[in-house]
The first five atom37 places (N, CA, C, CB, O) and aatype in JSON, in Angstrom:
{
  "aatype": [20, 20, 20, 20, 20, 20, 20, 20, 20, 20, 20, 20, 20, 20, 20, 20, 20, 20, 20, 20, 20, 20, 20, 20, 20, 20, 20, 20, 20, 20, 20, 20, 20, 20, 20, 20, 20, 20, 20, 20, 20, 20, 20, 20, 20, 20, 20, 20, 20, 20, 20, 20, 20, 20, 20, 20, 20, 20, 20, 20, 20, 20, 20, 20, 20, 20, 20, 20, 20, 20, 20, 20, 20, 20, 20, 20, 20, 20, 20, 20, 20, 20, 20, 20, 20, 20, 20, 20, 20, 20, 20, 20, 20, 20, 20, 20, 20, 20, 20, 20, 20],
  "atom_mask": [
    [1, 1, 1, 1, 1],
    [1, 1, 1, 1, 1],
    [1, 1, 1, 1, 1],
    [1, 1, 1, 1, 1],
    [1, 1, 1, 1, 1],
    [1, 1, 1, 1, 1],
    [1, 1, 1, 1, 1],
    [1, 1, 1, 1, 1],
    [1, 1, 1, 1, 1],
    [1, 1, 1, 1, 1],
    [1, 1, 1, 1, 1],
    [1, 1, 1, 1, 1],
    [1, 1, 1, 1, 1],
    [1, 1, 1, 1, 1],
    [1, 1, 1, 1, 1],
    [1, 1, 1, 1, 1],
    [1, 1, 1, 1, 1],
    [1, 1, 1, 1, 1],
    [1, 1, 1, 1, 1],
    [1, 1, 1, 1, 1],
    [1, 1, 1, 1, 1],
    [1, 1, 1, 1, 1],
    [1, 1, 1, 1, 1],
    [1, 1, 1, 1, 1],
    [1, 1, 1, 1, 1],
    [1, 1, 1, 1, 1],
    [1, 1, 1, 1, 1],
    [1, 1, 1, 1, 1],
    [1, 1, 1, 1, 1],
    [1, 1, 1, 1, 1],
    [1, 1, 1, 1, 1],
    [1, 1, 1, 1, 1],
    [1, 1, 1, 1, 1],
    [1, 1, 1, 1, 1],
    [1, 1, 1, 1, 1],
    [1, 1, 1, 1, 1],
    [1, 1, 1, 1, 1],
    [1, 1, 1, 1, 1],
    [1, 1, 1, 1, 1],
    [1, 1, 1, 1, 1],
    [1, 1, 1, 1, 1],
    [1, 1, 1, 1, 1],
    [1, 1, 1, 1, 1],
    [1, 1, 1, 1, 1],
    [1, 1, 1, 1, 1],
    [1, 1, 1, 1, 1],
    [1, 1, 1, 1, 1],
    [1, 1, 1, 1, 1],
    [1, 1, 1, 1, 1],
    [1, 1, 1, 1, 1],
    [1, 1, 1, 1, 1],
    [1, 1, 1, 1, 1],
    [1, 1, 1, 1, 1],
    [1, 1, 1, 1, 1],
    [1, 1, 1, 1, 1],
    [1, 1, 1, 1, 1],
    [1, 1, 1, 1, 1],
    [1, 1, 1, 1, 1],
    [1, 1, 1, 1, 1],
    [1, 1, 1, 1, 1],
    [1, 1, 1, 1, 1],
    [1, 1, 1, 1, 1],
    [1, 1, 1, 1, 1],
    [1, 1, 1, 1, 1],
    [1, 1, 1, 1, 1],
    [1, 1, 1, 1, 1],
    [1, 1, 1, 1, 1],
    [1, 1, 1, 1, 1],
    [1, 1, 1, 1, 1],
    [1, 1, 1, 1, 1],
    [1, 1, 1, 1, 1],
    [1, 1, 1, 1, 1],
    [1, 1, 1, 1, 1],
    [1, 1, 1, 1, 1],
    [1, 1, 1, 1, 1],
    [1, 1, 1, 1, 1],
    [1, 1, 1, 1, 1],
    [1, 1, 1, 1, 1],
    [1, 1, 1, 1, 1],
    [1, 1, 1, 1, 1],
    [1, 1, 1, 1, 1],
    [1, 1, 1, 1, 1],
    [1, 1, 1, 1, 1],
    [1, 1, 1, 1, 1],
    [1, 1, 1, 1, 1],
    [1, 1, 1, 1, 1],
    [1, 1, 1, 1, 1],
    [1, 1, 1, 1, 1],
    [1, 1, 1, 1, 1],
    [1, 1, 1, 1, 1],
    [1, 1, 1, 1, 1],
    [1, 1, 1, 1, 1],
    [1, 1, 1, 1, 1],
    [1, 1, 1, 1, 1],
    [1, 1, 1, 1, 1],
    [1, 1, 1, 1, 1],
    [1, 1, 1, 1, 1],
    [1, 1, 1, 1, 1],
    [1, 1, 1, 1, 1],
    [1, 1, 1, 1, 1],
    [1, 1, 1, 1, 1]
  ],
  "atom_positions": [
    [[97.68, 137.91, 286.93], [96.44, 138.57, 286.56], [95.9, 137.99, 285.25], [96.66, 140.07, 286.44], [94.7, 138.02, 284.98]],
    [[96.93, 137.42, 284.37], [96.18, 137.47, 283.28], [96.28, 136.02, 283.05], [96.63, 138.45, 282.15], [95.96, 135.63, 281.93]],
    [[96.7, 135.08, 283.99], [96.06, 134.15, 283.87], [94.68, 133.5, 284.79], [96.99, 133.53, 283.83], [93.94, 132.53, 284.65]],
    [[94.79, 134.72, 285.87], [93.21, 134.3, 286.26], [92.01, 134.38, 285.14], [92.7, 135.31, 287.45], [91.09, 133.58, 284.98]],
    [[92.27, 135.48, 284.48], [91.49, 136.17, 283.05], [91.21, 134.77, 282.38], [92.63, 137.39, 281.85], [90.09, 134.27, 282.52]],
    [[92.07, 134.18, 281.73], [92.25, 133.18, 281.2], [91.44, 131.84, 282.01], [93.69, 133.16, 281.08], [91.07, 131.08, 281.12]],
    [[91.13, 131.43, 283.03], [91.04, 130.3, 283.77], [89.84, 130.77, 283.81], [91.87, 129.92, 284.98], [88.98, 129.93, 283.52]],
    [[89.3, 132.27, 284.17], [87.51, 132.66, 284.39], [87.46, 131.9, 282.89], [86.76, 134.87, 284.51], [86.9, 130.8, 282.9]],
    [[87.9, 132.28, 281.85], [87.11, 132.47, 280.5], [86.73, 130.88, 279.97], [88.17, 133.4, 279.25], [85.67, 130.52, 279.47]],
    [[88.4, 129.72, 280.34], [88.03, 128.05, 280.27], [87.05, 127.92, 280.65], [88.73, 127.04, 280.96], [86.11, 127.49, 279.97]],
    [[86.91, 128.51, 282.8], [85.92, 127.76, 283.51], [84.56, 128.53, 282.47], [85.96, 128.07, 285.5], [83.75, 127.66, 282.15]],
    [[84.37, 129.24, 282.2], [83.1, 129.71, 281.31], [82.75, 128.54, 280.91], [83.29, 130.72, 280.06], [81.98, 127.76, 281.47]],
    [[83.74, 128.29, 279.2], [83.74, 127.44, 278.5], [83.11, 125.91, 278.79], [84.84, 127.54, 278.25], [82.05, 125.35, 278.52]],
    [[84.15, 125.61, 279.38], [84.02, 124.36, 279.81], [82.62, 124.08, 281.08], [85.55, 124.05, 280.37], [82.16, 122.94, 281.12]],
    [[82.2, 124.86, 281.78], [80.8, 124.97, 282.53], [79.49, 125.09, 281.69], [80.83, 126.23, 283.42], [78.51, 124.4, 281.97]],
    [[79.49, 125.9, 280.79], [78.41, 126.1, 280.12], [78.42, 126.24, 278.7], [77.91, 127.04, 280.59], [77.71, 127.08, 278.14]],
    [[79.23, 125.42, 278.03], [79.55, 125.29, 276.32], [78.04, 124.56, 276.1], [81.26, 124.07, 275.71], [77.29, 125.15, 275.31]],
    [[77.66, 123.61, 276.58], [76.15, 123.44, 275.74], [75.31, 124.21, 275.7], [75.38, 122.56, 276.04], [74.36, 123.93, 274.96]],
    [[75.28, 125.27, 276.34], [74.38, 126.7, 276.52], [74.66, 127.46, 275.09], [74.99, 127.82, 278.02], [73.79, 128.24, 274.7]],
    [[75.69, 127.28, 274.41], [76.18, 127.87, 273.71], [75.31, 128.0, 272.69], [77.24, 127.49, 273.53], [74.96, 129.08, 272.21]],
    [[74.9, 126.81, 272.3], [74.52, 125.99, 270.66], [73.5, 126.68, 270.13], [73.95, 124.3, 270.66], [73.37, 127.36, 269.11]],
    [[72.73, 126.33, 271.11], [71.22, 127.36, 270.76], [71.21, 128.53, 270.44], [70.32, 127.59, 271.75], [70.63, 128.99, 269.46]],
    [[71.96, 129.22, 271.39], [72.31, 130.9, 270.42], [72.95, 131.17, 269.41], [73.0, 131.86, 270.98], [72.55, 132.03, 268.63]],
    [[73.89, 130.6, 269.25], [74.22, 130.19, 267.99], [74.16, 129.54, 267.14], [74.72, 130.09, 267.87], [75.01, 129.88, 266.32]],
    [[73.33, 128.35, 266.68], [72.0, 128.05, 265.99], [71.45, 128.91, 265.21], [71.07, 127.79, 266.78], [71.31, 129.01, 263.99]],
    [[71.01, 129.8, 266.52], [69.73, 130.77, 266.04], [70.24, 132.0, 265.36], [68.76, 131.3, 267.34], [69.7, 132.52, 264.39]],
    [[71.41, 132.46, 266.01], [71.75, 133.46, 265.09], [72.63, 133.11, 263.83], [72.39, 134.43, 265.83], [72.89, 134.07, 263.11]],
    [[73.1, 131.92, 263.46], [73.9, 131.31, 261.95], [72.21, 131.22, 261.39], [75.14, 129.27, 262.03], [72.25, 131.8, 260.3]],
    [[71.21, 130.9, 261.56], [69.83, 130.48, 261.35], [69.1, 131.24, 260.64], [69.17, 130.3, 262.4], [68.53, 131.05, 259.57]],
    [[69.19, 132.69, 261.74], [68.05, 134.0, 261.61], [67.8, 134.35, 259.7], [68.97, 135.8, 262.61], [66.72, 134.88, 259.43]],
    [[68.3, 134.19, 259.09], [67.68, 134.11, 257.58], [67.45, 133.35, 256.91], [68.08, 134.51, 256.83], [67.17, 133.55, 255.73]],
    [[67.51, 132.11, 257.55], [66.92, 131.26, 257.14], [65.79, 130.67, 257.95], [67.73, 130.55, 256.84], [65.57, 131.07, 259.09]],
    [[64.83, 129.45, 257.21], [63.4, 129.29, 258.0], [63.85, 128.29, 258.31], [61.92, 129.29, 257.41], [63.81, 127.36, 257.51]],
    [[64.54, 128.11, 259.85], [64.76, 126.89, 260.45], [64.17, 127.34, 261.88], [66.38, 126.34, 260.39], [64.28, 128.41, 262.48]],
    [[63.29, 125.79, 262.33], [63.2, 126.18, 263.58], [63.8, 125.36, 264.62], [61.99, 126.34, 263.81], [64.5, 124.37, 264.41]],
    [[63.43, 125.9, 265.94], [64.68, 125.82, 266.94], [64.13, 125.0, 268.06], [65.26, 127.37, 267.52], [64.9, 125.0, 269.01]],
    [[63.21, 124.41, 268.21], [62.71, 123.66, 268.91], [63.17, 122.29, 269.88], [62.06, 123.5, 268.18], [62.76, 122.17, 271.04]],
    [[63.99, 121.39, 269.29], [64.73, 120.97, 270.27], [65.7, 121.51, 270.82], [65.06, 120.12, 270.06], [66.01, 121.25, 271.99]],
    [[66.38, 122.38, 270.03], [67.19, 122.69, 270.62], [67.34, 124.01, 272.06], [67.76, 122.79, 269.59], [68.22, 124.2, 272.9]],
    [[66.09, 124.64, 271.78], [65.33, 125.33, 272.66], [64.85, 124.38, 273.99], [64.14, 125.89, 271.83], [65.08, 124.84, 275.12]],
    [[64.28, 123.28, 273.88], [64.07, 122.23, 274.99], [65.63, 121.67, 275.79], [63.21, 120.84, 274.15], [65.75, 121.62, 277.01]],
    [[66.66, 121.3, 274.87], [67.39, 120.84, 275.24], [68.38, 122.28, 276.4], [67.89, 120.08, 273.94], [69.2, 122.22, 277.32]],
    [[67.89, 123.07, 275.87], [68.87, 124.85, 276.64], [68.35, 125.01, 277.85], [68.52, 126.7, 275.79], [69.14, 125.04, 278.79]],
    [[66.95, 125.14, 278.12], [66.3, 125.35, 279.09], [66.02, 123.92, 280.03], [65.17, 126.04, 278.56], [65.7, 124.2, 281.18]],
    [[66.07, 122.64, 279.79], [66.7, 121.71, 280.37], [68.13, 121.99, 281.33], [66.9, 120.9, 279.31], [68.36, 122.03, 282.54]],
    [[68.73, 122.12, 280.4], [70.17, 122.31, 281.07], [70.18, 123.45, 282.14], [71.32, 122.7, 279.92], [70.49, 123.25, 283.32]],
    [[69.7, 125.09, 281.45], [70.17, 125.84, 282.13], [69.17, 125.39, 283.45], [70.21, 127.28, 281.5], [69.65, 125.62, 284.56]],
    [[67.86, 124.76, 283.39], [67.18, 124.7, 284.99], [68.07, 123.44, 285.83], [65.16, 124.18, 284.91], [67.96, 123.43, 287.06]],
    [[68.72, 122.66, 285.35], [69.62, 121.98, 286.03], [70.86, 122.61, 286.5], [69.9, 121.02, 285.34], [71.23, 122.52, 287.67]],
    [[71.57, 123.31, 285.5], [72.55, 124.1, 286.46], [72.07, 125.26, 287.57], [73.51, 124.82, 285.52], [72.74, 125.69, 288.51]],
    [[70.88, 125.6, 287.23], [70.36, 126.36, 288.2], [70.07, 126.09, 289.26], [69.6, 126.78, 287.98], [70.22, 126.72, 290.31]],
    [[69.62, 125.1, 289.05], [69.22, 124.08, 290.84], [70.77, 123.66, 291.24], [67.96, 122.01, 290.62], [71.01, 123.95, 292.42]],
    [[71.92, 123.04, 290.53], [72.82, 122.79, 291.17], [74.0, 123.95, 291.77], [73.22, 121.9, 290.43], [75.03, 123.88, 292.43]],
    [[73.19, 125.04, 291.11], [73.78, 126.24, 291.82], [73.26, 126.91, 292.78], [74.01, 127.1, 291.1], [73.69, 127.96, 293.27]],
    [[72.15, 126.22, 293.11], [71.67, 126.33, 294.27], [71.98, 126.11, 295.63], [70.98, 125.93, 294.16], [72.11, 126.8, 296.64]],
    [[72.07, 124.63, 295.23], [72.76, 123.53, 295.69], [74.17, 124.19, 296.35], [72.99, 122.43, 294.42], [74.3, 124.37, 297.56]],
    [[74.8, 124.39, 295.73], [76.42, 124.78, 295.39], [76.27, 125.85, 296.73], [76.91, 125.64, 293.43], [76.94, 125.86, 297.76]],
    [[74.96, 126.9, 296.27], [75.54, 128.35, 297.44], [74.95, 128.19, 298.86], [74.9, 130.13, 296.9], [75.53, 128.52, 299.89]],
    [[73.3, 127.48, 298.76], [72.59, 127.22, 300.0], [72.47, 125.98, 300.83], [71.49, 127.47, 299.75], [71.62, 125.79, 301.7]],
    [[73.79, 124.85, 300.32], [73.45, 123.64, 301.24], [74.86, 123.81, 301.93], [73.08, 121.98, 300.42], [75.69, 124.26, 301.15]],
    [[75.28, 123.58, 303.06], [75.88, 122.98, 303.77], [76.15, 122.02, 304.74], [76.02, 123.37, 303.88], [75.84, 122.01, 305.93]],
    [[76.93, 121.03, 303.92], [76.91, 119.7, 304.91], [76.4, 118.67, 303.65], [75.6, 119.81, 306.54], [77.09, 117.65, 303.57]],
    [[75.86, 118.73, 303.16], [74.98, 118.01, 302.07], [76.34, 116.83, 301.17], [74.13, 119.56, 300.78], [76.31, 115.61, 300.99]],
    [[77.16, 117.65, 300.87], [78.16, 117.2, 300.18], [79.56, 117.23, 301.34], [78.26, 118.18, 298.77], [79.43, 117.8, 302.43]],
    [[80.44, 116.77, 301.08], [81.8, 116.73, 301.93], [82.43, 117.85, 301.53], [82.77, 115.47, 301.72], [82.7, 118.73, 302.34]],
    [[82.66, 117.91, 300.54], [83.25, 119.74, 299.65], [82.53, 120.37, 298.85], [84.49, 119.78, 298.59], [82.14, 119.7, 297.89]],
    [[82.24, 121.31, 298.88], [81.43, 121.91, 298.39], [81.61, 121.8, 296.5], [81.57, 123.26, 299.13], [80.76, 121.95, 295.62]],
    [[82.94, 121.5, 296.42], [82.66, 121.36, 294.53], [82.86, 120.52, 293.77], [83.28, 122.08, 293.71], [83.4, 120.33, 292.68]],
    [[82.06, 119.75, 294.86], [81.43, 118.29, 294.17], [79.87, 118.54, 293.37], [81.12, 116.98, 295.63], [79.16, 117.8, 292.69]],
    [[79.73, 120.1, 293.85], [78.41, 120.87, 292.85], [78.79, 120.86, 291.36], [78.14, 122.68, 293.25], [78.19, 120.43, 290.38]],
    [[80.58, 121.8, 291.58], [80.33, 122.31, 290.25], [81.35, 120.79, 289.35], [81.09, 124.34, 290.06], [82.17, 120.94, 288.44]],
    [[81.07, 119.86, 289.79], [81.96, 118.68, 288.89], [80.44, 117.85, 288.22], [83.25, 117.33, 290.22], [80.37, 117.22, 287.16]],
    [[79.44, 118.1, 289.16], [77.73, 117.57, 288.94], [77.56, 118.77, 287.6], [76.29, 117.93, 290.78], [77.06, 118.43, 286.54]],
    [[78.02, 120.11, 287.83], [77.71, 120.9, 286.8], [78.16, 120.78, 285.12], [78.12, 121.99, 287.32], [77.77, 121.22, 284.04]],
    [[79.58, 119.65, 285.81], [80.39, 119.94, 284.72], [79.61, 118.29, 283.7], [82.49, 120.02, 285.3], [79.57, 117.9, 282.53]],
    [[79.19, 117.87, 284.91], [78.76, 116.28, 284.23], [77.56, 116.9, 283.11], [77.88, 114.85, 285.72], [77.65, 116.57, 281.93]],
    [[76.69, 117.6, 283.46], [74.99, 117.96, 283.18], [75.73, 118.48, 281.69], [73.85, 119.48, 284.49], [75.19, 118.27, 280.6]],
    [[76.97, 119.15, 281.81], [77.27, 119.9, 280.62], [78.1, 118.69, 279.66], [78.26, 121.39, 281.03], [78.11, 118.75, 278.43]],
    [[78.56, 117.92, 280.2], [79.2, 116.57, 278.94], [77.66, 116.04, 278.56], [80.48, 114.81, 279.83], [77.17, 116.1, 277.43]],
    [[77.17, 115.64, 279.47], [75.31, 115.17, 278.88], [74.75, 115.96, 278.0], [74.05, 115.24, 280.03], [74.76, 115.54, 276.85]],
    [[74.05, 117.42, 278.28], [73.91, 118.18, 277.2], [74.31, 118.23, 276.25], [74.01, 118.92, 277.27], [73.67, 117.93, 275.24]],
    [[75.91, 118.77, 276.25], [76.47, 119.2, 275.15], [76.08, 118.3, 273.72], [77.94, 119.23, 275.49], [75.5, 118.83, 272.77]],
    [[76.46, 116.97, 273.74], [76.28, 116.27, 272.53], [74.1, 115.75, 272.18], [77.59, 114.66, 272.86], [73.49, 115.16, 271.28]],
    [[73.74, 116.37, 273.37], [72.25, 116.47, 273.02], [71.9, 117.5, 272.31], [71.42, 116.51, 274.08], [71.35, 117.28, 271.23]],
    [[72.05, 118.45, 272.63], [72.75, 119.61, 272.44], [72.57, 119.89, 270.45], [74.55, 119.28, 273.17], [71.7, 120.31, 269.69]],
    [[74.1, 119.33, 270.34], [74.55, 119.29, 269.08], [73.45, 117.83, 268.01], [76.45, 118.96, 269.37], [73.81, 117.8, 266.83]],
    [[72.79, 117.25, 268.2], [71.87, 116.55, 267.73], [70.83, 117.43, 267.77], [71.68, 115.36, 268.32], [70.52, 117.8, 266.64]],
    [[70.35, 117.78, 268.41], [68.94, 119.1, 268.43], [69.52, 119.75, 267.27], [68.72, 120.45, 270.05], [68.79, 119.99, 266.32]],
    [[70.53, 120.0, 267.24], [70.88, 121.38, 265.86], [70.43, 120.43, 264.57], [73.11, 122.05, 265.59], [69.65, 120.67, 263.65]],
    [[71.22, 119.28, 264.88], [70.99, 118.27, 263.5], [69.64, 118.0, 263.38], [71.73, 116.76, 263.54], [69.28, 118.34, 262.26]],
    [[68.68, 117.52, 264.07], [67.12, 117.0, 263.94], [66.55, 118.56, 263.87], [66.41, 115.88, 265.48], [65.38, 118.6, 263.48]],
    [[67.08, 119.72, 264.15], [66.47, 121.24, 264.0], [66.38, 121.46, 262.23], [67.73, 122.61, 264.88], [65.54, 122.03, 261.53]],
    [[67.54, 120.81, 261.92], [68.46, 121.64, 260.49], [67.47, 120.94, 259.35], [70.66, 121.06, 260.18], [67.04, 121.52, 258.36]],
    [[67.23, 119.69, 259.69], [66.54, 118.7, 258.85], [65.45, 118.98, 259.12], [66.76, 117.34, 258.96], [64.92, 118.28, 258.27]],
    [[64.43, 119.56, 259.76], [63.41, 119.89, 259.37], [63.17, 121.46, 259.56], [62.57, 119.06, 259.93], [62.96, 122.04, 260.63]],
    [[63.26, 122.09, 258.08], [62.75, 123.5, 258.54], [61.23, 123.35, 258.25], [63.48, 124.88, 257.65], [60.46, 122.47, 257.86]],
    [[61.17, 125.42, 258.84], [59.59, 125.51, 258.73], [58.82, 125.29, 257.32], [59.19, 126.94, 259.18], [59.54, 125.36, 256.32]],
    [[57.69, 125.07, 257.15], [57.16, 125.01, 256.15], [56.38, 125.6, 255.73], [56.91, 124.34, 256.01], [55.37, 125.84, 256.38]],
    [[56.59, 126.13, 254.32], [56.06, 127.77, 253.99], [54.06, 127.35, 253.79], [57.11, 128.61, 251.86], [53.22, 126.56, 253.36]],
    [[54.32, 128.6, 254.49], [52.26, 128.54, 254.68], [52.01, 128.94, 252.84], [51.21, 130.53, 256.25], [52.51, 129.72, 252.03]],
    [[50.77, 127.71, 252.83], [50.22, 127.95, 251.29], [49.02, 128.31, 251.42], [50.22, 126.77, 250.29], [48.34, 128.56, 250.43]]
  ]
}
């Protein structure tokens, strides 16, 4: 039991860790005037790609030979992201907003 617990919480991890950044970004952020803009592009990128490949994943059959050759496409989108990902924070951090005069 409690290592299925454990294996849900990796597969989390390891499926959707570039999802991560942006929310947490924003909330290490929230008092300060940084904005979130690539890194907001780079989240909603990803999550509409895992969305379609979870599409993929529940409504095609036949398409693929095994079916989780979806979630290894899922796991690729998330090594791609992730370090896009973590550059959006960096090109975010370096330019904050600029105070209205």
């Amino acid at each position: 039991m409690m290592e299925a617990f454990f294996a849900s919480v990796l597969g989390i991890v390891v499926y959707f860790c570039g999802l991560f950044v942006w929310p947490a970004c924003a909330f290490f952020w929230r008092n300060n005037r940084r904005r979130t803009m690539a890194l907001r592009l780079v989240f909603f990128c990803q999550l509409l790609l895992d969305l379609v490949l979870a599409g993929f994943l529940i409504f095609s059959r036949g398409l693929m030979e095994h079916q989780y050759g979806w979630l290894f496409l899922m796991l690729v989108v998330n090594i791609i992201f992730t370090p896009a990902a973590l550059i959006g924070a960096v090109y975010d951090s370096a330019h904050p907003i600029k105070p209205a005069a």
